[in-house]
N, C-alpha and C positions, 0 to 999 in steps of 0.2 A: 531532429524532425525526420520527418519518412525520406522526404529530398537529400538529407547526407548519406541515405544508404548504400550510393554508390561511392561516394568519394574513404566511408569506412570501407566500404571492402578492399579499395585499390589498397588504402593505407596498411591491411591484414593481408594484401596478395591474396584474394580468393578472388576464384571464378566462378564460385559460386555458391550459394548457402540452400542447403537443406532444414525446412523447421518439420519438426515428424512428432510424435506423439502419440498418444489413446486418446479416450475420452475425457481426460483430467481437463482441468479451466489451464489454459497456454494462453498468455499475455502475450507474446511473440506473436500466435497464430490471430489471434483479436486483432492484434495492432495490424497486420499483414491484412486482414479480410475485413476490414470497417467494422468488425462485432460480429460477423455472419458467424451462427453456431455449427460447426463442422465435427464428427466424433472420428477423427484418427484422416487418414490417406495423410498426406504432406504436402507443402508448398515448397515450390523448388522458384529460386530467382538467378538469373546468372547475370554477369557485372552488364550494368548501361543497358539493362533489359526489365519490364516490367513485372514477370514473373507471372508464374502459372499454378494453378490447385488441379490438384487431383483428389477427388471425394467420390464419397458414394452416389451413387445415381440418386440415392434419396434426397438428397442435399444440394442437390444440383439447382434446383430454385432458391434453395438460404441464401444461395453465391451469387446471385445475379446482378448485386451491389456491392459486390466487394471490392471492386475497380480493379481483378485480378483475371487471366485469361484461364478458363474453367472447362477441366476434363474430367468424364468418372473413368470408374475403376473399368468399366468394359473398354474403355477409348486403350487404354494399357493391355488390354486382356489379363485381367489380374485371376477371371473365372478360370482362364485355361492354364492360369502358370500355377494356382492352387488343384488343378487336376490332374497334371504333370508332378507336382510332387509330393503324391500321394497324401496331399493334407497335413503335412508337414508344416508347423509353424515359422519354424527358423528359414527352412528353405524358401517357403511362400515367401515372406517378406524381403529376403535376403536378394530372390529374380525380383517381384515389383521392383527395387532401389533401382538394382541392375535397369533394369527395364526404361524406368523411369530418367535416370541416368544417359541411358542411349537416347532415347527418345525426342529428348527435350537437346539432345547436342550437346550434354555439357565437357566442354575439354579436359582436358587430364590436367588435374594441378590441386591447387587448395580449396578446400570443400567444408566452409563452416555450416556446424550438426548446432542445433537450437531446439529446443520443443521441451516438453513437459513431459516426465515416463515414469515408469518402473526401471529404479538403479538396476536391478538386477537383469532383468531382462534386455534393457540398452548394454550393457558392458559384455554382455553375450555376443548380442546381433552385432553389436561395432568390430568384435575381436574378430567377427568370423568374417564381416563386410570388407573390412583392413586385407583379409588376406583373396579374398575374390577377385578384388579390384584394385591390381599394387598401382594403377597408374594415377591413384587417388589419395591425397593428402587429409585423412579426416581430422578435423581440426573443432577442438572445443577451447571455450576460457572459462574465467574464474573472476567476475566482480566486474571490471572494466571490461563488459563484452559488445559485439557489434551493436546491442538492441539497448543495453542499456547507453550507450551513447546517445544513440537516435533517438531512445523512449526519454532523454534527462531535458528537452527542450519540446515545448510543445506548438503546434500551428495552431494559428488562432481560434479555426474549428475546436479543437482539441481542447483548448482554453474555454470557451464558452460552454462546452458540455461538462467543467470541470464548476464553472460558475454558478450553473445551475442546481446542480449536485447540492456543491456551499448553500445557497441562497434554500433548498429546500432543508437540507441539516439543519440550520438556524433554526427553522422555523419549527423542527421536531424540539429543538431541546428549549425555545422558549415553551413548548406545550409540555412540557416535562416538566420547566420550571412551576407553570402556573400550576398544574397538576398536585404538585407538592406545597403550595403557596396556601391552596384551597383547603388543606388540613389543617388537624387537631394537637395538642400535645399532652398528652396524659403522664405522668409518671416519668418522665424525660421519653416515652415512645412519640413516633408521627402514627395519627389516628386519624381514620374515617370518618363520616358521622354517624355512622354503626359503632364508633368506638373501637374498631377494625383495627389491628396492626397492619400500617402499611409497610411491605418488603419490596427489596429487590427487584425480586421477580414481579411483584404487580406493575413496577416501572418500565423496567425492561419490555413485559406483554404490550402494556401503553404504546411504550416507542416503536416496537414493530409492526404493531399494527398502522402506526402514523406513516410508518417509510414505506410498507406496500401500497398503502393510499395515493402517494407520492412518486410512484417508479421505483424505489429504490428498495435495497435489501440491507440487512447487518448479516453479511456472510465471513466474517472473519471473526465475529463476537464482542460486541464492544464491551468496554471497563466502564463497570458502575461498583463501585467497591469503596468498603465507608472503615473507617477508624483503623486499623491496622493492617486490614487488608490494603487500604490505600497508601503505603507504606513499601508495598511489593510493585514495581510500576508495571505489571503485566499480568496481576491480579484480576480475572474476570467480575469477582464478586459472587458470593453464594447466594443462590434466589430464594431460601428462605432467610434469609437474612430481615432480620426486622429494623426499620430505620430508627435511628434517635436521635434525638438533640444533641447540638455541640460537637458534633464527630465532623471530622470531612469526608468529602465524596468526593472520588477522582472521577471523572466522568469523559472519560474518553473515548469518541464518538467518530468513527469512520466508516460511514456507510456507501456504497456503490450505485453504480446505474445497475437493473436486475439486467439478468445476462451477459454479465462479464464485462461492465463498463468500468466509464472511472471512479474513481476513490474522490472524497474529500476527507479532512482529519481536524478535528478542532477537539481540544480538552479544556474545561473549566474544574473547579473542586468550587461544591459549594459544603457550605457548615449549618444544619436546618435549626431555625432559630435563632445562634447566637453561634458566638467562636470565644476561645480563648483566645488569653492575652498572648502566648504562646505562637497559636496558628497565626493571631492576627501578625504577630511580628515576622514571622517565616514566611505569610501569604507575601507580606509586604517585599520582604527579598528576592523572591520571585516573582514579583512585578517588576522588581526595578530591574530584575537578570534581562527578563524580556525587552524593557526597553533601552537596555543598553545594546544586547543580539542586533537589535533595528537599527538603533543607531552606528553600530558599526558597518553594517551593509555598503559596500559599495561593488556595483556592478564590475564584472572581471578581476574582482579581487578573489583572493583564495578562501575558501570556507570556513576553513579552521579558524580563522581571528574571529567570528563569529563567539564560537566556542572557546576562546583562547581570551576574550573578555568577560563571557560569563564565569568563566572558571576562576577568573581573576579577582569581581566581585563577589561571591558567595564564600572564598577563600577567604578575603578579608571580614566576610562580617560572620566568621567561624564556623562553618559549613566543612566539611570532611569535603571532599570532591575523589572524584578517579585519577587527578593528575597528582595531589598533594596525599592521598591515602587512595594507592594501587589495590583495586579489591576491595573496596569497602563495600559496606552495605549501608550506611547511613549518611546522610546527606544528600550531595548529586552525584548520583553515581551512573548519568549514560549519557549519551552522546545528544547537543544540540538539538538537532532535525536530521530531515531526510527528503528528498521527493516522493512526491505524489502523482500517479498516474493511471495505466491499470494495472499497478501494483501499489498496494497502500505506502511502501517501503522502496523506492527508487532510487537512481542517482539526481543529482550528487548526495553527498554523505557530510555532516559537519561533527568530527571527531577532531580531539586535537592527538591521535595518532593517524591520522590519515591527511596526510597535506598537498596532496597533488589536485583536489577537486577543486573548481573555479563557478563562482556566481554567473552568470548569464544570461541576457536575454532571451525570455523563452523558459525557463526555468520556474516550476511550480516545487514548492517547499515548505516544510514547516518551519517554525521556531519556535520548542515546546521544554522549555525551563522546567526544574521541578526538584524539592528536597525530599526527603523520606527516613522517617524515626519509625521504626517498628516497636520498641521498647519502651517508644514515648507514646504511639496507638496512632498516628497520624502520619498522613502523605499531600504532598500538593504540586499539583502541575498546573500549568497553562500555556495552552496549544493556540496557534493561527496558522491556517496553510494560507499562502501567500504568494505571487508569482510577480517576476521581473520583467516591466515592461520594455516595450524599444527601447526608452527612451532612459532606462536602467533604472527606472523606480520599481521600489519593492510597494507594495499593495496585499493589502489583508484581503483573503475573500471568506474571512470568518466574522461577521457581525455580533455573533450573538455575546452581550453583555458582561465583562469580565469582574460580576458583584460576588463575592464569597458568601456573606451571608443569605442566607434564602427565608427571610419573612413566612413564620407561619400565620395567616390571618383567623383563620380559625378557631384562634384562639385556643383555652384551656379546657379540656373535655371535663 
């Protein structure tokens, strides 16, 4: 939570952390401003101190709730240090830091860099900043960073806008369901009562229109992908794609609060009509993955037993896995979950190559089981993001109905 910011930085010896960036979406910079949309300047915090933004005078109102102490770019004189070097890009930027740097007090020592950029253009401005300013330790990581620490547990605030999120998803993909319930079957296609090939893409337009309705956005692109595309687990789905009977649909569903909030994540496969004997028996093994993942849960335990009992049952009922076949493509081939926050994809991580992460209070995650035959034309997942109370219960906040078959009432065109 934002409250251990200070005790990670002691832990990393900084005095103080820079998050900098363009315009790109920065989850670091959201978390730091309560969501206030800012396009580039940087937020500087030094240890056992609140922290300060500097942005453009335009934005100076976005920031007024962001429980941050708030300067623009004139309070620096950033107009006259870009006059003085002759509109130089690298120089402008390179006095701001400086600038920003003296201004704010920060002392000479380790200085964690965070924010969102252009690779190329940060590994410039760093090399030439490193040598401006030797009395500055610039300091980056890799997976286990200050923010994913702090962003892997959430305050209750945080919780509750994550629930809402849930509770409105639900309510998209039952209208998705019914949507598809209320059709036809012609020829094994799902049909209209135009007799219309229903695709893809008319489902997909459905749901985004339900989630702007809603607050929310599909900005990452969610999986709706039927028969062998469902087979690939990161398969979009092609939007002309025509739906048919008997196939599965992976339907994985992670929509946001709009303007760079939180995530929720839930996946069902439904089979329109009817399933084979096949799916049904494979559906059934990835029920039972999932509810063994749960059953193993225990708060402050390590993550990977998680994934280290799924792996165990799908093994035995002849499932290829990534522990028993390295590199496979058939079967379960990826990791557990993951946290959810304002990033669809957080810590902790439930790999069984990865064994250092721990369950905890505070902690928002999936548990998203799933096989996949591409040869065979089918794929199946099932997702619940879920979070660890005080009191170390794990809790679903994915309602929506875990039925494979999808009833067409509509009958026979």
């Amino acid at each position: 939570m934002k409250s251990d910011l200070d005790r990670l930085m002691r832990e990393r010896d900084l005095v103080a952390f820079i998050i900098g960036g363009g315009e790109e979406e920065s989850p670091e910079r959201n978390y730091m401003t309560h969501g206030a949309h800012i396009m580039g300047g940087l937020i500087l915090k030094k240890v056992g101190e609140t922290g300060v933004a500097v942005v453009s005078p335009m934005e100076i109102e976005e920031m007024k709730d962001s429980g941050l102490e708030c300067f623009t770019f004139n309070d620096v004189g950033l107009a006259e240090i870009a006059l003085k070097s002759g509109g130089d890009p690298l120089k402008t930027q390179l006095d701001f830091w400086k600038r920003c740097l003296d201004q704010f007090a920060v002392p000479p020592g380790r200085v964690g860099i965070y924010g969102v950029g252009m690779l190329g253009h940060y590994l410039t401005f760093f090399r030439a900043l490193e040598k401006e300013l030797p009395q500055y330790e610039l300091v980056g990581e890799i997976r286990k960073t200050l923010f994913t620490e702090a962003m892997a547990t959430k305050s209750p605030q945080e919780l509750e806008r994550i629930r809402v999120v849930a509770q409105k998803t639900a309510e998209v993909m039952q209208m998705a369901w019914d949507y598809l319930s209320s059709m036809a079957e012609k020829d094994g296609a799902v049909v209209d009562g135009d007799g219309r090939n229903v695709t893809i893409g008319d489902v997909k337009a459905l749901i985004n229109r339900a989630l702007l309705d809603r607050g929310l956005v599909d900005q990452e692109g969610m999986i709706f992908a039927q028969g062998r595309d469902a087979a690939f687990p990161h398969s979009r789905g092609e939007a002309d794609t025509p739906l048919r009977t008997g196939q599965t649909i992976v339907f994985d569903f992670f929509p946001r609060e709009i303007g760079g909030g939180y995530f929720h994540d839930c996946t069902r496969t439904w089979s329109i009509g009817y399933a084979t004997e096949e799916v049904q028996r494979s559906f059934q093994d990835v029920s039972d993955a999932f509810d063994v993942a749960v059953e193993t849960f225990v708060s402050g335990g390590k993550a990977h037993r998680l994934q280290d009992a799924v792996l165990d049952l799908f093994e035995s009922r002849g499932h290829p896995t990534g522990r028993s076949h390295p590199g496979t493509t058939d079967g379960y081939t990826h990791g557990l979950g993951h946290g959810v926050g304002l990033r669809v994809h957080e810590a902790p991580g439930m790999s069984h190559l990865q064994k250092e992460d721990i369950l905890q209070p505070g902690n928002v995650i999936t548990i998203e089981p799933g096989v996949y035959y591409p040869d065979r034309g089918y794929g199946i997942r099932l997702e619940d993001t879920f979070y660890v109370s005080e009191q170390g219960e794990l809790i679903s906040l994915s309602p929506h109905p875990k039925d494979l078959v999808l009833p067409l009432k509509g009958g026979t065109a």
